[in-house]
Backbone as numpy.savetxt, mean C-alpha at the origin, in Angstrom:
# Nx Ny Nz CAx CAy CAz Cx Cy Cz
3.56 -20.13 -8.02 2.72 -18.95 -8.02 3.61 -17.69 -8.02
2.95 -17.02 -9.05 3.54 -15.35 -8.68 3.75 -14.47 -7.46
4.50 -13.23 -7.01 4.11 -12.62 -6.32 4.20 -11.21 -6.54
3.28 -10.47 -5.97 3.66 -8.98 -6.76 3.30 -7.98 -4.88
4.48 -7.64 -5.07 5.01 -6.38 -4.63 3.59 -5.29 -4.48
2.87 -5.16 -3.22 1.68 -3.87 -3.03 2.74 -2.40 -2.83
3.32 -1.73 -3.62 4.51 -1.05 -3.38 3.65 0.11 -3.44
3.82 1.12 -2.39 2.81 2.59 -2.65 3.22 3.83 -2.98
2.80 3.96 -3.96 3.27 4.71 -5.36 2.15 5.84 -5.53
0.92 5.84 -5.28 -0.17 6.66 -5.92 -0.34 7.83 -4.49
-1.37 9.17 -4.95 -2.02 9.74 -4.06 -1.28 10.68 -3.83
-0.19 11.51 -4.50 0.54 12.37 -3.40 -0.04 13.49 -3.62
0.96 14.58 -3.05 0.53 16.20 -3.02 0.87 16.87 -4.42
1.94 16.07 -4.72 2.90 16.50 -5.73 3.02 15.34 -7.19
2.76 14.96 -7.85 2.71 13.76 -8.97 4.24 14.03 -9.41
4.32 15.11 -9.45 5.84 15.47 -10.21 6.94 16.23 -9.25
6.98 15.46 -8.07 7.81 16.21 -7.28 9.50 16.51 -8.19
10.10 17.51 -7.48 11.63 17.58 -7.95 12.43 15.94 -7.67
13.51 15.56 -8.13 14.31 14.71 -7.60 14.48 14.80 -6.04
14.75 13.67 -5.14 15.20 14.47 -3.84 13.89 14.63 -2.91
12.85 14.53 -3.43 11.97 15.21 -2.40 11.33 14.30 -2.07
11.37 13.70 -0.36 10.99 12.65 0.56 9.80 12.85 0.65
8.87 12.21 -0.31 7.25 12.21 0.52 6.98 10.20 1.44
6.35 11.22 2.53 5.81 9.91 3.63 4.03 9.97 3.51
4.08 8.97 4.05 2.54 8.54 4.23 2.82 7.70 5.51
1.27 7.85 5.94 1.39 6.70 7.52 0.21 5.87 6.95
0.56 4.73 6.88 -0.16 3.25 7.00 -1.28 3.65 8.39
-2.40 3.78 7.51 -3.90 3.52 8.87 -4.16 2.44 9.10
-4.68 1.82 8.36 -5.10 0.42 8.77 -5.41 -0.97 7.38
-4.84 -2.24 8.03 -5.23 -3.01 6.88 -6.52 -3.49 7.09
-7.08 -3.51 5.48 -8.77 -4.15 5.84 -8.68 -5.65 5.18
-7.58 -6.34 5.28 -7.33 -7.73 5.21 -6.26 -8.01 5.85
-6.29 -9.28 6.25 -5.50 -9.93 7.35 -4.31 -11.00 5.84
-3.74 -11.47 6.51 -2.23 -12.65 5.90 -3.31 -13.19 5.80
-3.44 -14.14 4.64 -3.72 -15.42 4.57 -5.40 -15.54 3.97
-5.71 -14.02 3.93 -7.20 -13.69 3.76 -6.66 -13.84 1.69
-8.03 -14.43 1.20 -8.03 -14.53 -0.39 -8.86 -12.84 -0.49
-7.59 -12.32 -2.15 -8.74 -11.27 -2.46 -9.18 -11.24 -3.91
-10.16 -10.35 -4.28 -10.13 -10.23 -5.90 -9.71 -9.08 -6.01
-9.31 -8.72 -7.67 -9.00 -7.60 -8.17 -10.08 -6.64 -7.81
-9.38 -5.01 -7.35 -9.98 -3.79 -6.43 -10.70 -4.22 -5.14
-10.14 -5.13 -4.45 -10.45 -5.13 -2.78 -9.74 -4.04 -2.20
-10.60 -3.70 -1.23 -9.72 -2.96 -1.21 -8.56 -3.64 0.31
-7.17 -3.43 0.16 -6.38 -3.85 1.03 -6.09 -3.22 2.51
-5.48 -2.02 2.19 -5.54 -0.79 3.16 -5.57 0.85 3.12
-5.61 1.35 3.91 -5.71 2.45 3.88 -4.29 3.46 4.21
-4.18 4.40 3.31 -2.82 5.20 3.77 -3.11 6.82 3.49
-2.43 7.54 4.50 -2.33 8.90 3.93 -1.40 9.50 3.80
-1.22 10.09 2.97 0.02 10.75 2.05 0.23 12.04 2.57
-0.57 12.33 2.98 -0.66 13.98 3.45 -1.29 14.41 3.21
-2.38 14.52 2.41 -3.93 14.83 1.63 -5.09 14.24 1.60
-5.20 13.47 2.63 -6.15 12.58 2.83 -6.62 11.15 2.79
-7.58 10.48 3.10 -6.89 9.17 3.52 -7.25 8.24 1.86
-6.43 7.69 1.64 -6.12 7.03 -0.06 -6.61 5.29 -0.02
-7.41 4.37 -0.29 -7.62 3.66 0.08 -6.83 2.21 -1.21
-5.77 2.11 -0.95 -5.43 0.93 -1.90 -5.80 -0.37 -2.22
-6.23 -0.62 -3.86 -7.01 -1.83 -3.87 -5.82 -2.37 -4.60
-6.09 -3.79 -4.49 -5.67 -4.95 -4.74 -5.45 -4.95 -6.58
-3.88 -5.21 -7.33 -4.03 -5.30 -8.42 -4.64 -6.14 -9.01
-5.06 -7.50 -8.47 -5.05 -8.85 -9.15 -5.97 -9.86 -7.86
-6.67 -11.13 -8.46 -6.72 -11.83 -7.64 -5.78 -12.46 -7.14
-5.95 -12.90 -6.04 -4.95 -13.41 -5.01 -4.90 -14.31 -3.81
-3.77 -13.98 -2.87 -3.93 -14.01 -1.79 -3.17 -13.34 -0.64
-3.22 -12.63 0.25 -2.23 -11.83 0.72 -1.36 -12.44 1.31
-0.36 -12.50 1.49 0.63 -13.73 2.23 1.60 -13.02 2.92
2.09 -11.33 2.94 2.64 -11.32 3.80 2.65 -9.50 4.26
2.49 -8.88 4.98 2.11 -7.50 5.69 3.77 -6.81 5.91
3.99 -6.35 5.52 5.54 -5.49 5.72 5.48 -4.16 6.49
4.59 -3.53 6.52 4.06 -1.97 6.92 2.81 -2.36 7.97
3.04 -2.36 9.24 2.44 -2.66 9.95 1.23 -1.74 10.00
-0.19 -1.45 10.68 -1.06 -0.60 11.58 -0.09 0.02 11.87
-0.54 1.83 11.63 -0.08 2.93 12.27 1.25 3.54 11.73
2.12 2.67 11.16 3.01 3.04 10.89 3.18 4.39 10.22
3.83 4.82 10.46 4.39 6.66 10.00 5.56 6.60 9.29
5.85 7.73 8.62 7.14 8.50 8.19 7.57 7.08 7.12
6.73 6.07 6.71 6.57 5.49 5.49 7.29 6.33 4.20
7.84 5.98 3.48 8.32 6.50 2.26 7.72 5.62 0.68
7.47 7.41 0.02 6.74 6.69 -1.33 7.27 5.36 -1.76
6.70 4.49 -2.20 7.49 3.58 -3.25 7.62 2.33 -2.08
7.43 2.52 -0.64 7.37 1.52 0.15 7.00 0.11 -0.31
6.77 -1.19 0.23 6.59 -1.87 -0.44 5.41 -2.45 1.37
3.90 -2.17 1.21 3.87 -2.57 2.24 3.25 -4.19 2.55
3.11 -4.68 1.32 2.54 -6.28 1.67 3.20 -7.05 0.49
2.81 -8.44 0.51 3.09 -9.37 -0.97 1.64 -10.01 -0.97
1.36 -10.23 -2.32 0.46 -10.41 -2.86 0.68 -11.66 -3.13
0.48 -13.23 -3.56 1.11 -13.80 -4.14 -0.72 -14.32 -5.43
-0.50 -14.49 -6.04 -1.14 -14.29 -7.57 -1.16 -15.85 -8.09
């Protein structure tokens, strides 16, 4: 089986920031657990970027197999990678 990388990439203040420029988001909460099956646009969890809260869905069916970015977590950086998907 595949696995694909939930890496968080979307939602910022800026789409085209300069080079160099650290945007964070804090991980709110996951609305699936490890081990939970999903389909394509579940939604997984919730994050905010700084503009409000962004709710990330699922690229693909699946299954979630592993959480990297815990609840609550802060000072997250774009491009994070916060779960695996495996497909």
């Amino acid at each position: 089986m595949a696995r694909i990388e939930l890496e968080v990439t979307e939602g910022w203040q800026s789409e085209n920031a300069p080079p160099g420029t650290v945007e964070e988001f804090t991980l709110i909460a996951w609305q699936k657990a490890v081990g939970d099956s999903v389909q394509k646009y579940d939604a997984l969890f919730e994050y905010d970027p700084g503009k409000g809260v962004v709710e990330y869905t699922a690229p693909a069916d699946g299954k979630l197999v592993e959480i990297l970015i815990p609840d609550g977590s802060e000072g997250c950086l774009r491009g994070d990678v916060a779960g695996i998907l495996e497909v």
